[in-house]
ZALO-126924 format. One record per residue (C-alpha): x, y, z. Coordinates in steps of 0.05 Angstrom, whole numbers. Each point is the difference from the previous one (the first is absolute). Layout:
<pts>
px,py,pz
X,Y,Z
...
</pts>
This chain:
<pts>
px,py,pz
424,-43,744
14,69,-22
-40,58,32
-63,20,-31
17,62,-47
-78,22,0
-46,-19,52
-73,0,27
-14,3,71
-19,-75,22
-67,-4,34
-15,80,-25
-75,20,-9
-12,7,-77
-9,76,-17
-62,20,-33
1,-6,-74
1,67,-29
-8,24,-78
11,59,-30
-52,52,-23
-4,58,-41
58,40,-43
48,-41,33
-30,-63,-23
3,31,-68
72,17,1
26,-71,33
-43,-33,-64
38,40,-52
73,5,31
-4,-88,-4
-37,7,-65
56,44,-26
49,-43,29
-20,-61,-33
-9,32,-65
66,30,1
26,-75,6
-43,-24,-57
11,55,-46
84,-16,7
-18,-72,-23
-12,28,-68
12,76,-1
77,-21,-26
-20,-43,-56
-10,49,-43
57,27,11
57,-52,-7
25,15,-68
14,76,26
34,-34,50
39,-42,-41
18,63,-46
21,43,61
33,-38,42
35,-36,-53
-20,-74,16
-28,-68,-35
-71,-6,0
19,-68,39
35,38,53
-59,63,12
-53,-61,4
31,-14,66
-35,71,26
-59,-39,-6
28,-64,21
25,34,70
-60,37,19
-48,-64,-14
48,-47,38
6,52,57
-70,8,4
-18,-79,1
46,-9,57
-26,54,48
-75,-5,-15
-8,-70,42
37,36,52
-35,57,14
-45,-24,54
63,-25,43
38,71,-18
-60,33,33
-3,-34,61
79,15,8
0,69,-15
-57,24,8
-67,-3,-48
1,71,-11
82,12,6
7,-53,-53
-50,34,-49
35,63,4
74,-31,-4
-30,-38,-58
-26,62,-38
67,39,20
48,-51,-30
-43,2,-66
3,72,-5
73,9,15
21,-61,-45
-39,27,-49
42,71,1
56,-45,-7
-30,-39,-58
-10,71,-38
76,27,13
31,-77,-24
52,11,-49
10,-71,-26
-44,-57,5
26,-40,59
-6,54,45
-75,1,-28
-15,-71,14
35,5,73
-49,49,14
-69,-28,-43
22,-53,56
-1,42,65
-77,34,-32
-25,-69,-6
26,-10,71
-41,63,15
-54,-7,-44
-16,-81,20
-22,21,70
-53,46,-34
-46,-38,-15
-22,-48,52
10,56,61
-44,38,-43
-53,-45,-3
2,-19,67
5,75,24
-64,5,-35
-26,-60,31
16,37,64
-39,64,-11
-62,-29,-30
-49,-29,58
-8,-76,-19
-68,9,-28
33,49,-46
48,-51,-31
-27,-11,-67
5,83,-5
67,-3,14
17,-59,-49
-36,37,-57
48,66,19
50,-42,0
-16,-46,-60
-1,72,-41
79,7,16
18,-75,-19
-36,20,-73
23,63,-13
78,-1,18
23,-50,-58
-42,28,-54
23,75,18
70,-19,6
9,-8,-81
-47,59,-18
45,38,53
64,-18,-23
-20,20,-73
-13,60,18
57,13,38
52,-27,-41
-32,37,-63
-14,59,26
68,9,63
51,-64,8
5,-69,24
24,33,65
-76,27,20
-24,-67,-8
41,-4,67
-4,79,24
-82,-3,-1
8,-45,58
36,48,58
-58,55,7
-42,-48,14
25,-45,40
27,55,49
-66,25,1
-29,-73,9
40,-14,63
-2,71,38
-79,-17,-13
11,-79,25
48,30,56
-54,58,19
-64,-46,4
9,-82,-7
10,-27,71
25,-59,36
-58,-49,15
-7,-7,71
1,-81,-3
82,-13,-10
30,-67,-13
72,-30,23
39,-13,-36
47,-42,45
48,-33,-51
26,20,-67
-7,-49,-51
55,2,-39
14,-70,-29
-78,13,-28
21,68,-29
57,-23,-36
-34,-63,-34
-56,47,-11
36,58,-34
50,-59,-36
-61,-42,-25
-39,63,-15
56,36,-40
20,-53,-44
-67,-27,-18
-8,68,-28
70,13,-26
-19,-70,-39
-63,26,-17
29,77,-25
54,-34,-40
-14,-69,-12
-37,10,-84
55,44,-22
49,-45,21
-29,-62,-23
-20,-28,63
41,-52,21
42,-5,-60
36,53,39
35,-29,63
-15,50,56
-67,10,-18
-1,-87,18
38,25,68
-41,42,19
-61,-33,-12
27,-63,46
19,62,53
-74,23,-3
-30,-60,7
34,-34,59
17,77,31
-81,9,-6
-15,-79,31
50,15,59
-36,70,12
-69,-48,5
22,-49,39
35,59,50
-54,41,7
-61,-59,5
59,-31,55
21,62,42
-32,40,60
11,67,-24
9,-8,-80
7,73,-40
-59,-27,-46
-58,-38,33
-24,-41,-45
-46,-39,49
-44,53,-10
-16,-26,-73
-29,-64,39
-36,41,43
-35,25,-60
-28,-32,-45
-26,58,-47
68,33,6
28,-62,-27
-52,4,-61
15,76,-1
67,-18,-14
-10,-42,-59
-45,46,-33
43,57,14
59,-28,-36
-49,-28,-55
-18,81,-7
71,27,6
18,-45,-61
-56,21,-36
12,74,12
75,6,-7
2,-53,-50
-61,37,-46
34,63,15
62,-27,-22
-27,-24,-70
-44,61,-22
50,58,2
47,-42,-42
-53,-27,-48
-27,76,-12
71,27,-7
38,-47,-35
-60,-20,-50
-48,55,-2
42,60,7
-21,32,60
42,45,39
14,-10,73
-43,61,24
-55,-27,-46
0,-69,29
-1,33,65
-57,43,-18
-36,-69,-26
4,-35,71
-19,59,40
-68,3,-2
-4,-76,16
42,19,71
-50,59,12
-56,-47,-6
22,-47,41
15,62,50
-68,32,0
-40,-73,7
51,-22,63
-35,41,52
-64,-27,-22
10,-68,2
32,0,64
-54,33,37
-52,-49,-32
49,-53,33
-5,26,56
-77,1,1
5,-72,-15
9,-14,-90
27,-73,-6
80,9,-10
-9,-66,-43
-43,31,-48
35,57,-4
65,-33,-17
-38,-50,-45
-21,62,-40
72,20,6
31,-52,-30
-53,-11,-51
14,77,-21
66,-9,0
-2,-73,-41
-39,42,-50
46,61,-5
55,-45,-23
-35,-46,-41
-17,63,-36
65,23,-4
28,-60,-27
-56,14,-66
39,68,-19
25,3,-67
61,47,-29
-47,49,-19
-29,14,68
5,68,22
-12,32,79
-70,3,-21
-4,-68,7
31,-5,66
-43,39,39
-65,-35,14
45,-61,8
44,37,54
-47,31,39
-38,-82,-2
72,-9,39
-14,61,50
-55,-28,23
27,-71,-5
53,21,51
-40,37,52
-49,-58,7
60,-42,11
45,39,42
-47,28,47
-26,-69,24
67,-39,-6
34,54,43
-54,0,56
1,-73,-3
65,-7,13
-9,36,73
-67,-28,15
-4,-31,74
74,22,14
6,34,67
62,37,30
75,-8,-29
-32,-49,-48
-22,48,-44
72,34,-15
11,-65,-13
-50,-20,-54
13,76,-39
73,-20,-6
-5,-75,-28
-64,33,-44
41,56,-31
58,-48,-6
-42,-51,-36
-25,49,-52
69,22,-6
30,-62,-14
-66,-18,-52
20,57,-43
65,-18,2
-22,-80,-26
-41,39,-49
50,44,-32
41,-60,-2
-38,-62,-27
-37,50,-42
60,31,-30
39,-69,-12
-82,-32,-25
10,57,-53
73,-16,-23
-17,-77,-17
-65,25,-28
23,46,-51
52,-58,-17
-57,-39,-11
-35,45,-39
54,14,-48
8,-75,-7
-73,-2,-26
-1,65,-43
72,-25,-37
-34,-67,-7
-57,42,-49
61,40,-31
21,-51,-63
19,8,-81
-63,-51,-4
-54,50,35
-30,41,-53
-26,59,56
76,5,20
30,4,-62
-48,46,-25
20,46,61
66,-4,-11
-8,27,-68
-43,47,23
50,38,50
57,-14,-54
-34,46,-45
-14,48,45
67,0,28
25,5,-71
-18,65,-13
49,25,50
56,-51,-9
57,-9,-59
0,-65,-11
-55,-61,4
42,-29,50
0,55,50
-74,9,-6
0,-80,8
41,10,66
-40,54,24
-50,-30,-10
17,-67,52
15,52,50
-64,24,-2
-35,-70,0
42,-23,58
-21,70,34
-75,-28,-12
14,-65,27
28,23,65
-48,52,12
-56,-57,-20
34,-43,49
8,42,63
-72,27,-19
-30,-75,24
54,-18,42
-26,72,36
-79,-22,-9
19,-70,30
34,28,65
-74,46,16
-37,-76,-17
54,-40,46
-29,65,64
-66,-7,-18
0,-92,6
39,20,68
-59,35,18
-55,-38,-20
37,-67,29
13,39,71
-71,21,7
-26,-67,39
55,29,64
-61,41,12
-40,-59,30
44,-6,53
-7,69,26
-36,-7,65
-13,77,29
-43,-2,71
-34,71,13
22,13,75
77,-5,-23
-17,70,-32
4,18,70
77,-25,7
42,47,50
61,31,-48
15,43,53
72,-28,5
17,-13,-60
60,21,-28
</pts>
């Protein structure tokens, strides 16, 4: 056996437990906040910005979507890893690495001069930016006492909201108002600042792990089965699915690269990924489910609306921005709240249940909008999804930690955040390919309505002939115009419900996930669960 790379002294007293207090409890909170955020706003803060991109840099739109591609892939592979990173290097060595490589790849990112050398480096900041978020959370684990968990999960919660719906209203902005290269450049002050702050005040629990064998056959499977799963996931509706022959091949990769990685790490002493600890618990197996059943939701609603407003209604990207804001501030401003009133005992179930019945509602609502909706309309329904989200986020995060102890917890934040990363990746996906066959269905019906024998389509036709002949020199150019505009109708008609059905197919998800809360078994004393060590 190889020798133990980190150690704790065999036999050694436990040290007293100790939290922080005071300002420097208040910096450690925002420096992981910040850090997580900066990893969820660079999820979306480039979407907005692709066709500048494309423009610039001179490439196909096919070719710049794989600088979202990279990062996402990146990020799903590292997230699960996180807690095993941390007991290697170091809990609070590996946040700072983490936040350093994200910073620096973004510089690099900025200064790319053709679009391969982007990707290569959207690639190294999701390397970066996919230890974020689990050392985060379990840093804050770490400085909150355990009584003060639910606090600390609200805090946190806040972060997990606000990042994707900033990222678009950011990138607007940016790209309107500088280039596509600040979308990138916004990223350095910070993160320098975040880890001389994460450097200067988070410390190395005093518990430390061993980590006496690398498991490498576990990493590979992982980050093979990991990667193309997502690759397949990224790429598989524009290329057909598996009409296209890699997307087939790597599909078969994911799938028996992602059973080997199982059977490995439920099989060996010293896997990279415990997964045992999902038998250990219960609720964090629960928290799981729900937690990819909300990614999906999120992601995959957050998907839809921006192209349903843009494409249909005319919005602009700062204005759709500007639309979803005040939904992710209200979700903000209620997370404290409902984490301290978990914490002085509120049911997690009935939160959650009011949760998902919020968020079932929200996009049943938004699947009644009609072409002639404007923001007005949006906003009691969006801010329905603020709260929607904070009674579900709050609960289903603490959940996922409750009556962990130790190294157990690192290892619960990683599969968590991986889980929701890997929903909203299902969601863009099946949502995006559920709207394709839809609007093909759509069209179907609407053509089917569309004959020389109906008397309301004929005398349509005639109508926009006649108006179309006032402009035209002949009665068959007005007559040609005036298909092009009916066919225009049709498709917009058709991607209109194909757009409504996708918020209906969320909102059954919800509504048929909603009896997982039953299961949820939460005993009061594990709010007393030692996270001392966790990394």
């Amino acid at each position: 056996m190889s020798k133990p790379i980190a150690t704790a002294v065999p036999g050694a007293q436990t040290p007293a437990l100790h939290y922080e207090t005071g300002i420097k409890k208040v910096i450690i909170t925002v420096t992981v906040i910040v850090a997580a955020m900066l990893e969820l706003i660079d999820t979306t803060i480039v979407n907005v910005a692709l066709n500048h991109i494309s423009g610039n840099l001179g490439a196909s739109i096919e070719d710049v979507s794989w600088v979202v591609t990279s990062y996402a892939i990146a990020n799903v592979i590292v997230i699960p890893l996180s807690g095993f990173l941390g007991n290697l290097f170091g809990r609070r060595n590996y946040f700072v690495a983490s936040i350093l490589l994200f910073t620096v790849a973004s510089f690099f990112c900025g200064i790319s001069d053709n679009i391969w050398m982007l990707v290569f480096f959207r690639f190294v900041q999701g390397i970066g930016g996919g230890g974020l978020l689990p050392t985060s959370q379990a840093i804050l684990y770490e400085t909150f006492k355990p009584e003060e968990r639910g606090t600390a999960t609200g805090i946190f919660s806040m972060g997990l909201v606000l990042g994707p719906t900033i990222g678009p209203l950011l990138g607007g902005y940016l790209v309107d108002y500088f280039a596509w290269e600040w979308c990138f450049f916004v990223n350095i002050p910070i993160g320098i600042l975040a880890s001389w702050a994460a450097l200067t005040f988070v410390k190395e629990p005093k518990v430390t792990h061993a980590v006496e064998k690398i498991d490498w056959a576990g990493i590979g499977f992982l980050a093979l089965g990991i990667g193309s799963l997502q690759f397949v996931l990224e790429r598989g509706e524009q290329k057909d699915w598996f009409a296209t022959g890699y997307i087939t091949w790597f599909t078969i990769i994911a799938v028996v690269s992602l059973i080997a990685f199982v059977w490995r790490e439920l099989h060996t002493e010293h896997p990279a990924v415990d997964l045992r600890v999902l038998a250990r618990s219960k609720n964090l197996a629960i928290a799981a489910v729900l937690t990819f059943i909300v990614g999906y939701g999120l992601y995959g609603s957050l998907f839809v609306f921006p192209v349903f407003v843009q494409r249909l209604l005319g919005f602009t990207a700062m204005l759709t921005g500007l639309v979803l804001f005040p939904s992710a501030m209200l979700t903000g401003i209620i997370s404290l709240p409902l984490g301290m009133a978990l914490q002085k005992g509120a049911s997690p179930k009935l939160l959650m249940t009011v949760g998902m019945v919020a968020f079932f509602w929200f996009c049943w609502e938004l699947g009644n909008q009609t072409l002639q909706s404007g923001a007005e309309n949006f906003f009691l329904i969006l801010l329905i999804r603020g709260i929607a989200l904070g009674f579900i986020f709050i609960p289903v995060t603490l959940l996922a930690v409750t009556g962990l102890h130790g190294r157990d917890i690192g290892q619960a934040t990683g599969l968590n955040n991986m889980v929701r990363q890997l929903g909203g990746s299902f969601g863009i996906a099946i949502t995006n390919t559920y709207i394709a066959k839809r609007v093909a269905a759509h069209r179907i019906d609407i053509l089917s309505h569309l004959s020389p024998y109906d008397p309301t389509a004929v005398q349509r036709l005639q109508g926009m002939k006649q108006a179309f002949g006032q402009y035209m020199s002949s009665p068959v150019e007005a007559g040609q115009a005036a298909m092009v505009a009916l066919e225009g109708i049709v498709t917009r008609q058709s991607y209109h419900l194909a757009y409504m059905d996708a918020f209906k197919m969320i909102a059954v998800l919800f509504a048929v996930c909603l009896p997982l809360l039953l299961f949820i078994r939460v005993d009061k004393s594990d709010k007393k669960a030692d996270i001392s060590s966790a990394h």
